[in-house]
Each structure stands twice: as C-alpha cells, then as structure tokens.
MARLUM-386612 format. One line per 5 residues: number of its first residue (from 1); for each residue x, y, z of N, C-alpha, C, O. Coordinates in Angstrom, 2 decimals. Example, Ala and Ser with C-alpha at 12.3 -4.5 7.8 and 13.67 -1.06 7.14 Angstrom:
1 = 13.19 -5.69 7.80 12.30 -4.50 7.80 13.20 -3.30 7.80 14.24 -3.32 8.46 ~ 12.85 -2.25 7.08 13.67 -1.06 7.14 12.90 0.03 7.87 13.41 1.14 8.04
This chain:
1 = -4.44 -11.36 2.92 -3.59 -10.20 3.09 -4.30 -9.10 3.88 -3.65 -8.15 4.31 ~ -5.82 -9.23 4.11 -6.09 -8.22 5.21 -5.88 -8.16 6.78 -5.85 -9.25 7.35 ~ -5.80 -7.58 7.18 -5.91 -7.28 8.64 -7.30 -6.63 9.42 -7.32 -5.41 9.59 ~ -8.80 -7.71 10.03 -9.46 -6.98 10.27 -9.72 -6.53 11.14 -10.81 -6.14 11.55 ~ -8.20 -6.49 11.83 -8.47 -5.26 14.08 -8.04 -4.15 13.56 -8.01 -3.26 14.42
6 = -7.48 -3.58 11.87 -6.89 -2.66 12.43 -7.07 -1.76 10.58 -6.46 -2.36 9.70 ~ -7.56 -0.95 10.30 -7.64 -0.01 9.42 -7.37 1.16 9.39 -8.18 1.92 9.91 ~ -6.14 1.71 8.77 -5.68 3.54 8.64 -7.14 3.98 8.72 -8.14 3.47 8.20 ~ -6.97 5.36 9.72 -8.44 5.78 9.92 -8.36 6.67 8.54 -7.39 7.10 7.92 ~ -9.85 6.78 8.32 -10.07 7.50 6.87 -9.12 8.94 6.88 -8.53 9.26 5.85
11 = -9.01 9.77 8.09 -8.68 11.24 8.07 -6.93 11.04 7.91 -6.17 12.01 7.94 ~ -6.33 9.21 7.71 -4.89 9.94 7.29 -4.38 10.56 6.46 -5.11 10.47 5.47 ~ -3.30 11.32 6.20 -3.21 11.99 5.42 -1.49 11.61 4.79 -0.59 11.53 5.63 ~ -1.28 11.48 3.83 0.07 11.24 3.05 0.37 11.64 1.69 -0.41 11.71 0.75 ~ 1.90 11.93 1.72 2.45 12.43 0.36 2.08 11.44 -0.61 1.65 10.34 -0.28
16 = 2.21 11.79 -1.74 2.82 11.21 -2.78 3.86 10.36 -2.88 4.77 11.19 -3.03 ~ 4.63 8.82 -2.91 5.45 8.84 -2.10 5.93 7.71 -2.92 5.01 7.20 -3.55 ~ 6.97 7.22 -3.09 7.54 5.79 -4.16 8.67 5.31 -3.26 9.55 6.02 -2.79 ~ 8.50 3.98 -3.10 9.60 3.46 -2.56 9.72 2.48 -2.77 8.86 1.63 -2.54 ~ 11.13 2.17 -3.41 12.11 1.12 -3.72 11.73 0.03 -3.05 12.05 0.22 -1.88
21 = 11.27 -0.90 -3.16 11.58 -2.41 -2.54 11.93 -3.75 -3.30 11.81 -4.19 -4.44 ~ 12.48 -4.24 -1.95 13.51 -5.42 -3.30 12.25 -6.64 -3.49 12.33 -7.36 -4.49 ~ 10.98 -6.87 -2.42 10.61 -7.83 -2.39 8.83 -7.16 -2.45 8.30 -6.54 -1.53 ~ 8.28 -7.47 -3.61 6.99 -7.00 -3.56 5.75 -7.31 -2.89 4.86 -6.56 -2.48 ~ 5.91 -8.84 -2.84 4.64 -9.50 -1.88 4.67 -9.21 -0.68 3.70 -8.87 0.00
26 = 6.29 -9.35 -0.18 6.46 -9.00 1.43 5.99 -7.27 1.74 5.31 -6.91 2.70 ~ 6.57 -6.33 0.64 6.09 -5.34 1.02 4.62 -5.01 1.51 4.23 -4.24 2.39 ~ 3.91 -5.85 0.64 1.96 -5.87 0.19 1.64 -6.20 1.48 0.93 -5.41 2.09 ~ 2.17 -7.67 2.28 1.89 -7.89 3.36 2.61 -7.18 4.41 2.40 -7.96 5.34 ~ 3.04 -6.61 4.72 3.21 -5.10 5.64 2.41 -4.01 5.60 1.70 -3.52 6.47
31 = 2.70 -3.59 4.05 1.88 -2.06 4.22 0.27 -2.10 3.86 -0.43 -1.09 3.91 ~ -0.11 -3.14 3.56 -1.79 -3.74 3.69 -1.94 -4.73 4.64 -2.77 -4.51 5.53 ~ -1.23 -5.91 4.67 -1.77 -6.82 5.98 -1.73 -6.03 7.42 -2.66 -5.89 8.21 ~ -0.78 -5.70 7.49 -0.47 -4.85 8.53 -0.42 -3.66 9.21 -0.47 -3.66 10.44 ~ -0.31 -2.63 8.58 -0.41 -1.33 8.45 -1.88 -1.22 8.02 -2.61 -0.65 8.83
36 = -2.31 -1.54 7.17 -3.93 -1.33 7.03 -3.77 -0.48 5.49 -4.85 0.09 5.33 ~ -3.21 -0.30 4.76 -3.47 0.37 3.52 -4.29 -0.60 2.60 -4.56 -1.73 3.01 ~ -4.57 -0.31 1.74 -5.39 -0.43 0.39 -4.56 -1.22 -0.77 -3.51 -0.64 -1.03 ~ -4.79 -2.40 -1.53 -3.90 -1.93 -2.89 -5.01 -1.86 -4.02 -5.95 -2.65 -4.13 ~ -4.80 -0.97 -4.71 -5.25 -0.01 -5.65 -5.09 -0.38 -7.07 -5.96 -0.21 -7.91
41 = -3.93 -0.91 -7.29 -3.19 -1.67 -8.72 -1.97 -1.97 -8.33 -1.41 -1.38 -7.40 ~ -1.36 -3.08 -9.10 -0.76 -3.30 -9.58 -0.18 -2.93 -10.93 -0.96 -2.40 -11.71 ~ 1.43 -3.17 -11.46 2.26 -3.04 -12.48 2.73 -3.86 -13.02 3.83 -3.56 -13.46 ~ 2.21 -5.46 -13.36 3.11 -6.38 -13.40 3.25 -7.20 -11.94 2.37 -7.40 -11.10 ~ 4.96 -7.68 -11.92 5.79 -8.11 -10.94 6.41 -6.82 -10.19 6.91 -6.82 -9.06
46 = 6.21 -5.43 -11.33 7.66 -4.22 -10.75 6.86 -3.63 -9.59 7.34 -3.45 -8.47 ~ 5.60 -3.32 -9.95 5.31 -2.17 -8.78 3.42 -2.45 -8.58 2.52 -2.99 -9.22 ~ 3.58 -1.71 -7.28 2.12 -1.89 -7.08 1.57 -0.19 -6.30 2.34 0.65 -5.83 ~ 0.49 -0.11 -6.35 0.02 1.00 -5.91 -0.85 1.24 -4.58 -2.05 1.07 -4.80 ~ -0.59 1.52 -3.50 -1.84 1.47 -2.36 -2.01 2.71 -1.61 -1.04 3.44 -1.41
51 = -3.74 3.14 -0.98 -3.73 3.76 -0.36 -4.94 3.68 0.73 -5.62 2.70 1.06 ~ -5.00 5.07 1.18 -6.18 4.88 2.26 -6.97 6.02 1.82 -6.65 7.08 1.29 ~ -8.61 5.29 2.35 -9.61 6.06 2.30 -9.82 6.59 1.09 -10.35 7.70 0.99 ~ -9.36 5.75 -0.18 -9.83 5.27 -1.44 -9.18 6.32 -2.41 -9.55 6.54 -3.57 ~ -8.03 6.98 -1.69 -7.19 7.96 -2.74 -6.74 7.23 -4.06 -5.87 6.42 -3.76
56 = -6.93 7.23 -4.98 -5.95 6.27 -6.39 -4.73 5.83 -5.75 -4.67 4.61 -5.89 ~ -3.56 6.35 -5.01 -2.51 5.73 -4.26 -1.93 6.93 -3.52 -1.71 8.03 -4.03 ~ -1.75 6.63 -2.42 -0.58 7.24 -1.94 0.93 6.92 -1.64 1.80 7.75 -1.36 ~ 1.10 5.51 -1.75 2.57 5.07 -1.84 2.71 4.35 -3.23 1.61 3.96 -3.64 ~ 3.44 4.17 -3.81 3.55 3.18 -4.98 4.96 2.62 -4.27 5.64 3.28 -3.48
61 = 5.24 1.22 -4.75 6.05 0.37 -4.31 6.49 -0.44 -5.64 5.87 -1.25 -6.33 ~ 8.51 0.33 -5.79 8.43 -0.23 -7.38 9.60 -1.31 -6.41 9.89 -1.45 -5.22 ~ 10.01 -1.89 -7.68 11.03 -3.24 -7.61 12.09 -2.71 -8.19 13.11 -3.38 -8.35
C-alpha cells in the first residue's frame, strides 16, 4: 500500500476532516498508496485514521 516516488511533504497542512466512504481498503489505497498519507489506526472494518508528518490523523475515513 505504499507509494515510494511520492510523499505529502512534511509542511502540509489539513483540517480535521471525516469522510464517509462506502469502501475502506479502496479508500486506504488512494489516500496512502497514492496520495502519500500515513495510516495511523484503524476502527475495526468502520473507520480508519491517516495523516502526514506524524499528526495522530488528519482525515478519518468512516464506513
């Protein structure tokens, strides 16, 4: 699930932020394989937590 050409540079900066998704793995592999975020924890199957530059999370991703 990593991506190693391409890592959020440490200085990004993001809200607090939760978003709905219907499909959790696919999300994981987007906003970490791809995008370059972090995951941080998991919730189960419902939700997972990721961020950059080692914040506890900046998006959570529930089901």
């Amino acid at each position: 699930m990593e991506n190693d050409e391409y890592a959020l540079p440490p200085e990004t900066r993001i809200g607090h932020v939760h978003l709905k998704v219907s499909d959790l793995q696919r999300s994981l592999d987007f906003y970490c394989g791809l995008l370059g975020f972090e995951l941080t924890t998991t919730y189960g199957e419902d939700a997972a937590f990721i961020s950059a530059g080692g914040y506890h999370h900046h998006i959570g991703l529930n089901t």
